[in-house]
C-alpha positions in Angstrom: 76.0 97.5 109.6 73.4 100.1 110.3 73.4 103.1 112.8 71.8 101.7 115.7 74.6 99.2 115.5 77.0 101.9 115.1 76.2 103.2 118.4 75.5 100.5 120.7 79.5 99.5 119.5 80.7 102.5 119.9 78.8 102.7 123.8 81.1 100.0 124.0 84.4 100.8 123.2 83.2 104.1 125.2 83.3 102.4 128.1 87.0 101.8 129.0 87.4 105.6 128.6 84.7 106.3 130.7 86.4 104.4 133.1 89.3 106.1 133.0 87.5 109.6 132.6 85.9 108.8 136.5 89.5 108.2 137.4 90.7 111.6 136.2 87.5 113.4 138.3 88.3 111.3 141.1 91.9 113.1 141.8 90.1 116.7 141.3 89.5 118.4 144.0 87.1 120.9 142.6 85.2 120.3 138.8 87.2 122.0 136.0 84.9 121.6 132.9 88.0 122.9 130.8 89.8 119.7 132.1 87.2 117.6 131.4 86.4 118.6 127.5 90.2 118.7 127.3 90.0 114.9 128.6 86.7 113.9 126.6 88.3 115.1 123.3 91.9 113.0 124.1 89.4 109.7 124.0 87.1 110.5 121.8 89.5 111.7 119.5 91.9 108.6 120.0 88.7 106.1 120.2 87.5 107.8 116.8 90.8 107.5 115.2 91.7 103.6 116.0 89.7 101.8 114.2 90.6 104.1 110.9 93.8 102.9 111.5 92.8 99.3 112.1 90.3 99.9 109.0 93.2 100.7 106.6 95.6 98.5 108.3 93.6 95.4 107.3 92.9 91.9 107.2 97.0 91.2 107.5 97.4 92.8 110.1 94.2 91.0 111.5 96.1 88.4 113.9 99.2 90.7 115.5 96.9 92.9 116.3 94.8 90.7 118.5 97.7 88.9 120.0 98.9 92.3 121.7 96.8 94.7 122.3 95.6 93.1 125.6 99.0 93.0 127.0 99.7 97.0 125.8 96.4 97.9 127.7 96.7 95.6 130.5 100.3 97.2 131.1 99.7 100.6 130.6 96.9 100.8 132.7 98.1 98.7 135.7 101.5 100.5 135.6 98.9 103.9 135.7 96.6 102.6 138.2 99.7 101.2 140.5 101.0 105.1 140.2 97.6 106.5 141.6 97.1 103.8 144.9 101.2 105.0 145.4 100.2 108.5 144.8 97.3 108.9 147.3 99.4 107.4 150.2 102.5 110.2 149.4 102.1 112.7 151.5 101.9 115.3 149.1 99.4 117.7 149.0 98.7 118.0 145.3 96.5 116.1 143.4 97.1 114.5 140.4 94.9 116.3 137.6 97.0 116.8 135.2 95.5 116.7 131.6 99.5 117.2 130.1 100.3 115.6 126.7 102.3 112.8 128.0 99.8 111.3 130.6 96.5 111.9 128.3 98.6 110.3 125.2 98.8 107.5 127.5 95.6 106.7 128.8 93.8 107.8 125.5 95.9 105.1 124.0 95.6 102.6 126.9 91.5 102.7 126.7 91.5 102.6 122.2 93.7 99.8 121.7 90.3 97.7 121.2 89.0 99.9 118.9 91.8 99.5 116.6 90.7 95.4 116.5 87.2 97.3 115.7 88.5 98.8 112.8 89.9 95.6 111.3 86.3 94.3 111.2 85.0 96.9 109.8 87.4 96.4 106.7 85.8 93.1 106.3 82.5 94.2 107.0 82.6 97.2 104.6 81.0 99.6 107.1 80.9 103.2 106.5 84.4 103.7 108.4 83.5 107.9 108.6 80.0 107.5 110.0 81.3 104.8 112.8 84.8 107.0 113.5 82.3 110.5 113.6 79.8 108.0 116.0 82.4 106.4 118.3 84.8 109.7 118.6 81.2 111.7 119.5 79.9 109.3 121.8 83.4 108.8 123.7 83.4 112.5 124.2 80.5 113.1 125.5 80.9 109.8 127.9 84.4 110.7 128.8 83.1 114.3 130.0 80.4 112.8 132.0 82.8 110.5 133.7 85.2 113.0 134.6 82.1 114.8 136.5 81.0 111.4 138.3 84.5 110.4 139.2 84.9 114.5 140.8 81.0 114.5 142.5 82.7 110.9 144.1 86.3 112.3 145.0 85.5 115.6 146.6 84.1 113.2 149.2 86.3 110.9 149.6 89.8 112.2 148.2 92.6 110.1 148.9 90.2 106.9 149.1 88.7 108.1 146.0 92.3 107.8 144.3 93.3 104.3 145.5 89.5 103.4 144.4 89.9 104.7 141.2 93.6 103.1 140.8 92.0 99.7 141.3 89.4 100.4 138.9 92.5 100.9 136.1 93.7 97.7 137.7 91.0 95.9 137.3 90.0 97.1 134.0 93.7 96.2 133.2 93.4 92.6 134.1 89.5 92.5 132.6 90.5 93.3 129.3 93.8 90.6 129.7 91.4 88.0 131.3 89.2 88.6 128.4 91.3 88.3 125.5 93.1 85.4 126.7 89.2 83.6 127.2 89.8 83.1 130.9 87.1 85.6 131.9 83.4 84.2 131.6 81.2 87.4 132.7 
């Protein structure tokens, strides 16, 4: 598998964090670039580590793999996105963005579950696992970043309609990535 493969996979598995990443601008009220690398390196760190793990995990491991980590995301990130929708109709005045441990460990985790599948395949494809983990965690970042600025250039806007928006987006990304693993989703 050569580079330019390499990178249009890891655009892929980018995209769930980038997600997320507008999310996490969306419940800023003003752009805090410290916040935003903070949250680019939680994905692209995570993103860049999962399929290490799925590389030395392995061909066993192949099958359980597959047959979970749809539910894990689709739970994790409909139980997150449920929190935001009940979060913008509180009437607190605070805004939910956080980067602490607990919450990033959680949606860095929610949005690599796929790439841990990835790393599997690359076992059996015998790619250059350091090249793809230094390509995916890179591009994540960098992706991640730029979402968190979207999601706050949207929100500062819109704020509290901007947070039930972007719960619904972890929602429906929740449900996409179910949908899509149990082959009920066509698109």
């Amino acid at each position: 598998m050569g580079i330019i493969e390499l990178i249009f996979i890891a655009l892929g598995l980018a995209m769930d964090a980038f997600a997320v990443a507008i999310c996490k601008g969306l419940s800023m009220k003003k752009m805090d670039w410290k916040k935003a690398i903070i949250i680019g390196l939680y994905f692209g760190i995570f993103q860049g580590l999962m399929p290490l793990i799925g590389y030395i995990l392995g061909i066993g491991f192949e099958e359980s793999i597959k047959n979970i980590d749809h539910w894990v995301a689709f739970i994790l990130l409909v139980f997150i996105g449920i929190n935001m929708i009940r979060e913008a109709f509180s009437k607190k005045e605070e805004t939910d963005d956080k980067v602490d441990f607990k919450t990033m460990v959680i949606l860095a985790l929610a949005t690599s579950i796929d790439a841990l599948a990835i790393g599997v395949t690359f076992a059996f494809l015998k790619v250059n696992i350091i090249l793809a983990i230094v390509l995916i965690g890179i591009i994540t970042f960098f992706i991640s970043v730029l979402g968190v600025k979207i999601g706050n250039t949207f929100g500062d806007r819109y704020e509290a309609k901007a947070e039930i928006a972007g719960g619904g987006i972890l929602i429906i990304l929740g449900i996409k990535i179910l949908f899509e693993h149990l082959g009920l989703l066509i698109i």
